[in-house]
N, C-alpha and C positions, 0 to 999 in steps of 0.2 A: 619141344616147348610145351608145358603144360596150359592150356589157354585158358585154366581156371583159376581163380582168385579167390582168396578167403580173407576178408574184410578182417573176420576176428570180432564182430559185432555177434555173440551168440550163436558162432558157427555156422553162419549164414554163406555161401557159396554164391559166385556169381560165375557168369559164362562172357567170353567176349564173343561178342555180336556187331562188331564194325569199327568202324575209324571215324574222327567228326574232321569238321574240316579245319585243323590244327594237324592231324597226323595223332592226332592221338585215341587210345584204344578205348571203346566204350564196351561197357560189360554188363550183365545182364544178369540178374539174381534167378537161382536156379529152382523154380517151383519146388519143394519138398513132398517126396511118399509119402503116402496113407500106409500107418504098418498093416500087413497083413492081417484076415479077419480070419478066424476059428471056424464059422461056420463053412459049408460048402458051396452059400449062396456069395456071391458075391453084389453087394451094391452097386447100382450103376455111377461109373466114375473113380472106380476105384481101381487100382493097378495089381495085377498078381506079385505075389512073392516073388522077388529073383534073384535068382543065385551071382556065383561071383562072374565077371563077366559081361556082365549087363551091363548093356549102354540103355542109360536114359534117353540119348537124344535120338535113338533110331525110331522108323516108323513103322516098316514091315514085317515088325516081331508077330508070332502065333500065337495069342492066348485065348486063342477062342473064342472071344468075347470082343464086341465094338469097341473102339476107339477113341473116347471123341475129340474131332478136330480141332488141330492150334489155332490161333490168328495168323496170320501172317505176317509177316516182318518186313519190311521193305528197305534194304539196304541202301542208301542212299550212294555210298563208295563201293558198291560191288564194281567189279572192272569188268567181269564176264571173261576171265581168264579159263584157259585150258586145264580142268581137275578132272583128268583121267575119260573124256569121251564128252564131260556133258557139262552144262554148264550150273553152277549152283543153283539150286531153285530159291524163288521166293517167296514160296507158298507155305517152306517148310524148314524147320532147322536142319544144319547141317550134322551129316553123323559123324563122331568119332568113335575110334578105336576103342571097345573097353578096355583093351590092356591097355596098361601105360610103359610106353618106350622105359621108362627108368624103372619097372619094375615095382612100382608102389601098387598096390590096389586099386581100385577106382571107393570114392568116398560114397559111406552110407546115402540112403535118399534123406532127402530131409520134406518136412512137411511142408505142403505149398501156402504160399503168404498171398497177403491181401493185394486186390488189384491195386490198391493206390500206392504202391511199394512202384520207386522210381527207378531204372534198371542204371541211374548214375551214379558213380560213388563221390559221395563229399568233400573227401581226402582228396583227391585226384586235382591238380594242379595245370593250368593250362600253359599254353607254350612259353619257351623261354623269354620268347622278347615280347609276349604280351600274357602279364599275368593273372589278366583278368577270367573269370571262370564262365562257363556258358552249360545251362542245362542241357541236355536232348531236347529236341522237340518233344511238346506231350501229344498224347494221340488225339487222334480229332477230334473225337467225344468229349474227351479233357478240355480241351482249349474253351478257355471262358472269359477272355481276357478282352477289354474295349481299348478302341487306340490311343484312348485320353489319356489312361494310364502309362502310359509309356513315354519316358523322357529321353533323351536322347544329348550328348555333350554337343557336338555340333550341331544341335538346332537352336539357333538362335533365341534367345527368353527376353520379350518385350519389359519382362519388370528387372532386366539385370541392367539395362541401361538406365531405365530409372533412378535405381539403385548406386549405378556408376555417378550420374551426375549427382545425384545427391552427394555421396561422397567426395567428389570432387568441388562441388560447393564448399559445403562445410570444410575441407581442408585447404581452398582457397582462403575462407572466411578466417580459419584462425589463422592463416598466415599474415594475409593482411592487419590483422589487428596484433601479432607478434611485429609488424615491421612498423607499424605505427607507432607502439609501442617505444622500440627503439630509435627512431626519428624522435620522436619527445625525448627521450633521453640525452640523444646525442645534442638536442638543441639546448634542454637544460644547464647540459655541461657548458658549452661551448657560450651560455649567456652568462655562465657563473665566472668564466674566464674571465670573460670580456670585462664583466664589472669587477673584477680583482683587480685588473691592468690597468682601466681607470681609474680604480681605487689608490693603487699605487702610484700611477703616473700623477694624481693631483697631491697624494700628498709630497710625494717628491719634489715638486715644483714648489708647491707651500716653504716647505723646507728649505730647497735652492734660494727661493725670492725672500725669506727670512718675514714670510706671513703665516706660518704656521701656529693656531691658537696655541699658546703656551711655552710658544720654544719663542717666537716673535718677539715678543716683550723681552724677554731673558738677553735676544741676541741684539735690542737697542740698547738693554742694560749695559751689557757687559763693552756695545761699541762709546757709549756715553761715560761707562768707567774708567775709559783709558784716556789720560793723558793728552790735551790736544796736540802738542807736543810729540807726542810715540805716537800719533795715529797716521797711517801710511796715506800719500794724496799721490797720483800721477796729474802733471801741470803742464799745461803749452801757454804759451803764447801767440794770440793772434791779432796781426795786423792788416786790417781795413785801408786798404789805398783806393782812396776816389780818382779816380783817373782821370775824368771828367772835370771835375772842379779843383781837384789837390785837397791837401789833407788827408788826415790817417784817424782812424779811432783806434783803440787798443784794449784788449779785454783777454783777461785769464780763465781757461774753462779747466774747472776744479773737478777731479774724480777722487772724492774720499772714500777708499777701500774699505774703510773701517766701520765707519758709518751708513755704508753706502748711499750717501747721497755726495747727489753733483750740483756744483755752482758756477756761473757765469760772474764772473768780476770785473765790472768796469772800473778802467783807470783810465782818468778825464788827462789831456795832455799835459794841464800846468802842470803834470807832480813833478818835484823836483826831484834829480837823480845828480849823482857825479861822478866825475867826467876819471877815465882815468888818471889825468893831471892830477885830480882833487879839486878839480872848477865844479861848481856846481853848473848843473843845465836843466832842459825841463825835458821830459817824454815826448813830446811834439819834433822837437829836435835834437833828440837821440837818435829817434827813430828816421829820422833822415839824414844826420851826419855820420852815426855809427853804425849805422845797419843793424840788421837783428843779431848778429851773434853779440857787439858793445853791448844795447839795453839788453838783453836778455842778462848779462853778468851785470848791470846796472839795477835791473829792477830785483835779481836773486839777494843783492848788497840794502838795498833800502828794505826790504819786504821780507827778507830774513826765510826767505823758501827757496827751491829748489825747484826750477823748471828744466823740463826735459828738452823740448825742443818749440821750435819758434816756426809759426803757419801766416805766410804773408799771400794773403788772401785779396784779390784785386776785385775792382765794382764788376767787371765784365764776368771773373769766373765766380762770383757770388749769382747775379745775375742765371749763368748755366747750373751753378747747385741748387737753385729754388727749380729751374726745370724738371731738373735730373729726379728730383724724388718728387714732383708733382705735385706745386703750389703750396703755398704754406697756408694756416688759417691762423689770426690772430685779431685784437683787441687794438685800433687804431683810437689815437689819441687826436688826431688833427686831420684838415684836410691838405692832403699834397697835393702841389700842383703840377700839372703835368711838364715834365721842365723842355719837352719841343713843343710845345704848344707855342704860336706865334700870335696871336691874335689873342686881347684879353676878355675876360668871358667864359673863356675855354673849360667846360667842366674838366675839375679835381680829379689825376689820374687814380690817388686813392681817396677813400673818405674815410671820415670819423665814422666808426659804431663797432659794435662789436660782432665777431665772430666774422672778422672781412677778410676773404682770399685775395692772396696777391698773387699772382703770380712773379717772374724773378726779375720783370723790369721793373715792376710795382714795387717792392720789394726791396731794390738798389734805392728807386727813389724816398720809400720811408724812410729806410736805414740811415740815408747822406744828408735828409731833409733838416733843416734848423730855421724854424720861424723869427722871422723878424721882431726883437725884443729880448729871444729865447735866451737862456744859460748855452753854454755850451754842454752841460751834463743832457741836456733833455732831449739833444741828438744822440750822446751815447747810448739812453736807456734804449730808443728805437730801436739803436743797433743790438742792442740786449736782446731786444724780442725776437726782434729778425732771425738772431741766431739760437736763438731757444728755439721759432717755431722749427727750423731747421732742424731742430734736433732729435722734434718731435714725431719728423718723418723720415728719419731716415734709417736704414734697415738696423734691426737688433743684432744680425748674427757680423761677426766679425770679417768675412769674407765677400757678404756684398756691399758693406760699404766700405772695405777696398776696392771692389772692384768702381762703385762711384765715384771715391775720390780718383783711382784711374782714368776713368772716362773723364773728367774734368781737362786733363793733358796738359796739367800746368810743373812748371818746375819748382817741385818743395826745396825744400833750405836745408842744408847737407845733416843738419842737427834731426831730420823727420824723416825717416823713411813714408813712406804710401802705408803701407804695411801697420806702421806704429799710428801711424793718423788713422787708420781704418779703423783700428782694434779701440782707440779711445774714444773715436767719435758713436761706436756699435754701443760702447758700455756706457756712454751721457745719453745715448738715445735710447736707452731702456728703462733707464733711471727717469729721461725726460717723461717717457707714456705712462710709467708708475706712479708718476705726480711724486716724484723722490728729485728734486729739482728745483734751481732758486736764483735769483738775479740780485748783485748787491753790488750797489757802486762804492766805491771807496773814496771815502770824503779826505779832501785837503782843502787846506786854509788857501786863501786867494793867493798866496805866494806859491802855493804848491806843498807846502810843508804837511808833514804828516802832526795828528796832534796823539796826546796818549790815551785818549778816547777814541781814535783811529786807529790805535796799536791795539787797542785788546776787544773793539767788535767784531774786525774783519781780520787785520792782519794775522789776529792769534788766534782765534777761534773758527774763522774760516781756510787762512795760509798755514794756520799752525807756523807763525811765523817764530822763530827761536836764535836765540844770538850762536851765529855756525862761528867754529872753532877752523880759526884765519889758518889758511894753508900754507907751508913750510916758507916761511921767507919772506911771507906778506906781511903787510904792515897792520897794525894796530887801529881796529876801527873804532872811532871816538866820537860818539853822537851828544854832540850840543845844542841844549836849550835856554836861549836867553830870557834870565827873569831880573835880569836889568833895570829895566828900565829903558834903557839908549838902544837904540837898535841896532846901531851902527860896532855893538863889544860882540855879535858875531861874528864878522869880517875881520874884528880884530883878531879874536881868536882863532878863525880856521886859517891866518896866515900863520900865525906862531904854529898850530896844530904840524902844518903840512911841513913847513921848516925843518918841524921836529923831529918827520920823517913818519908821524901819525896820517892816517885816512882820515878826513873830515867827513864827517855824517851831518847834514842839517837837521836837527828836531825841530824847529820854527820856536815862536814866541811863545813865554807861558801866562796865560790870563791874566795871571797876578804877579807881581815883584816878591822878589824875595830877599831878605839882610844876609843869613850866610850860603856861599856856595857848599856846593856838594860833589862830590867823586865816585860814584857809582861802579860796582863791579856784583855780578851774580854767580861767578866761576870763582873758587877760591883760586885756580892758575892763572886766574886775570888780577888779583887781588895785585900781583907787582907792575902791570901792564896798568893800572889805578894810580899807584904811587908815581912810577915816570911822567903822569898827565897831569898828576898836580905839579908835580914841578915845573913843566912844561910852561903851564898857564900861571906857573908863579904862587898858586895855592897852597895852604899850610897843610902840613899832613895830615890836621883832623880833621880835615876836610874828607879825606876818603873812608866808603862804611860798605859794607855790603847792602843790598837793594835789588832792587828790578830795575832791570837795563832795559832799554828803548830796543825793538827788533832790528837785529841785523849789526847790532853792534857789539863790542866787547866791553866798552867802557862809555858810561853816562856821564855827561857833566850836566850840572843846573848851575848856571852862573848869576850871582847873585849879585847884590850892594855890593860889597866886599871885594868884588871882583876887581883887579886894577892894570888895566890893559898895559903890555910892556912898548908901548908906544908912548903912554901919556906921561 
């Protein structure tokens, strides 16, 4: 192996001189000859001419002339192995062979270079698994180097943790203000929702309750454009039994669909109704001899509407329905008195004033109460309010106030399920809190008669009452009003009427006399159902015209002068 190196840097030579502690070779640039000088003097320092053969690194050559001495080298990896007797020196280079095993020559001398020529080569690469480079040591003399200068990877650096926390600030610091960031945002959003939903949920409600600007107006137009007649009403009937004293009151609670508004209608017991004989009777006493299914087809015949079913309602469970939903508040007219109270004196279980809570025994007692002197209407209006405030409190949604009228535990009238009373009482009690809600008594003459100013404020505009077209096989209803004069050519007439096989309707007396009778029909189908009535009653044919018929009937009569009973 040739242990010479030739860099190629201007034919520079180098020599290996040891191992570092990697295993790897370190080499040594090879001082270069002084060429030979002409004279015979040789200068001190200078080397003879030498032929081929010549080893530069020997030291025992004969030229006659001193030497002068290398440095020394101190091998750091000599092992002190066995090279032929002796052990390498370290005083001196080692010699080799001038010939070379391969036959090359041995290379020119070259001219020696400056001390500060480093014996490492640049190129030269340190071990595989670490490739980092490491110089020689320099010689003693060389070494100028303080220990401040010198850094080191694992020595810990006081400004790198500085360094670190800073960094770790600052990138806490934007994070947190990225997460703030987005918290604002996500809150932004989620308040933008929120007022959409209420946005939408109020005006949807507007909408539903028919108070939305601009559509409101349009949807009382268009419920006030329709026909009272075509406008759709759900109707019960409810009776008031005093258990306690006897007597009944009786009131209509009106749900107009159309309009939406609801009404309470009182109807005072004189009104007269008739009987299915054709006897006329009064309300007082329908409602005890025929029970609710007779007047309810009694009062559908006078009143020209259609009730769906019939709620007999007793003082005791009136009583637990003011419990049940939690006192009523209302506008007392009078003082009642406490009706167990034994002893006179005894303060008024309700009093006069306004805005006075009852509770449901308070309550039974306004409702039943009639002062000494009173009408009999001025107990039913009580009962009006009673059941207005009632109505005021009881739940909107359709499911708990069935479940109320459930808990009350009374037995309804086969015509009302719980169910159907629930659902109409939910929809008067929504209308009652909207202030879409109203109390109207319906006036009759002291006979009970209805008059035709009672036909067209309540009957027709509140009952939408309309002359119903007589079911298959029924007889002919025929409402007379006497303008006689004698009072007694009604009784004439509704015998001939019922004879005849016609339904007597009473319309009571008219203010004034009249000279000729009249035959009234408003259905051209009724216009032959007009003619059989005049004949009936004995009236000439020109007697019958078309007109407005009185509600609930088919055919109108006004009996006049002219009239002439088939008795007399």
């Amino acid at each position: 192996m040739n242990d010479r190196y030739d860099a190629g840097y201007g034919g520079d030579q180098y020599e290996l001189v040891g191992y570092d502690e990697y295993g790897q070779p370190v080499y040594r640039q090879i001082p270069a000859q002084q060429p030979p000088q002409q004279s015979p003097q040789q200068p001190y320092g200078s080397y003879p001419q030498q032929g081929y053969g010549y080893d530069p690194y020997a030291t025992g050559y004969d030229t006659g002339q001193q030497q002068p001495a290398t440095a020394p080298y101190d091998d750091p990896y000599a092992t002190g192995a066995d090279t032929g007797g002796r052990a390498p020196s370290h005083g001196a280079h080692e010699s080799y062979d001038a010939h070379d095993p391969y036959g090359q020559p041995a290379p020119a001398a070259r001219p020696a270079r400056t001390a500060e020529q480093t014996a490492y080569i640049p190129q030269q690469s340190g071990p595989a698994e670490d490739q980092e480079t490491y110089a020689p040591e320099p010689a003693a003399e060389e070494q100028d180097y303080r220990t401040e200068q010198f850094a080191f990877v694992d020595d810990p650096d006081g400004d790198s943790e500085d360094v670190i926390d800073w960094l770790n600030f600052t990138e806490n610091r934007t994070e947190r203000r990225e997460e703030a960031r987005r918290r604002a945002r996500s809150r932004l959003v989620a308040l933008v929702v929120v007022l959409a939903l209420a946005a939408t949920g109020g005006v949807g409600y507007l909408w539903y309750a028919g108070k939305l600007p601009g559509l409101s107006s349009s949807g009382a137009t268009t419920g006030a454009s329709v026909p009272v007649t075509a406008q759709k009403r759900d109707v019960i009937v409810v009776h008031l039994h005093n258990t306690a004293k006897g007597g009944t009151s009786t009131a209509l609670l009106v749900d107009n669909t159309t309009t939406k508004r609801g009404t309470t209608v009182l109807l005072p017991n004189s009104l007269a109704l008739t009987g299915d004989d054709g006897t006329t009777t009064t309300l007082a006493k329908s409602v005890d001899d025929d029970g609710s299914s007779g007047t309810r087809d009694q009062l559908d015949t006078v009143l020209g509407t259609s009730i769906q079913g019939t709620w007999r309602l007793d003082t005791p469970y009136l009583q637990n329905l003011v419990e049940l939903v939690g006192n009523i508040e209302l506008d007392t007219n009078v003082d009642v008195p406490d009706p167990a109270a034994k002893k006179p004196g005894t303060a008024p279980l309700v009093r006069k004033g306004a805005d006075q809570t009852l509770s449901g025994r308070m309550a039974v007692a306004y409702a039943t109460y009639r002062a000494s002197g009173e009408s009999p209407n001025a107990q039913l209006e009580r009962f009006g309010q009673v059941m207005q405030g009632v109505l005021r409190k009881m739940p909107s949604d359709a499911k708990d106030a069935t479940v109320t009228v459930q808990t009350l535990a009374q037995i309804l009238d086969p015509s009302l399920t719980d169910s159907d009373l629930g659902a109409l009482l939910a929809k008067l009690a929504e209308l009652a809190k909207g202030g879409d809600y109203g109390t109207a008594l319906l006036p009759a003459a002291a006979d009970g008669r209805l008059s035709a100013q009672t036909s067209t404020g309540v009957v027709r505009n509140i009952l939408g009452g309309t002359a119903k077209s007589p079911e298959a096989g029924s007889a002919v209803r025929v409402s007379v009003q006497n303008a006689t004069g004698a009072e007694a050519n009604s009784e004439k007439a509704r015998v001939v009427l019922i004879n005849g096989g016609f339904t007597f309707l009473e319309a009571g007396t008219a203010s004034a006399t009249t000279g000729t009778s009249k035959v009234l029909y408003s259905d051209a189908a009724d216009r032959t159902n007009a003619i059989e009535t005049a004949k009936t009653l004995g009236l000439p044919g020109s007697s019958v015209a078309k007109g407005t018929v009185s509600s609930g009937a088919d055919v109108s009569v006004i009996l006049g002068r002219d009239y002439r009973p088939a008795s007399s």
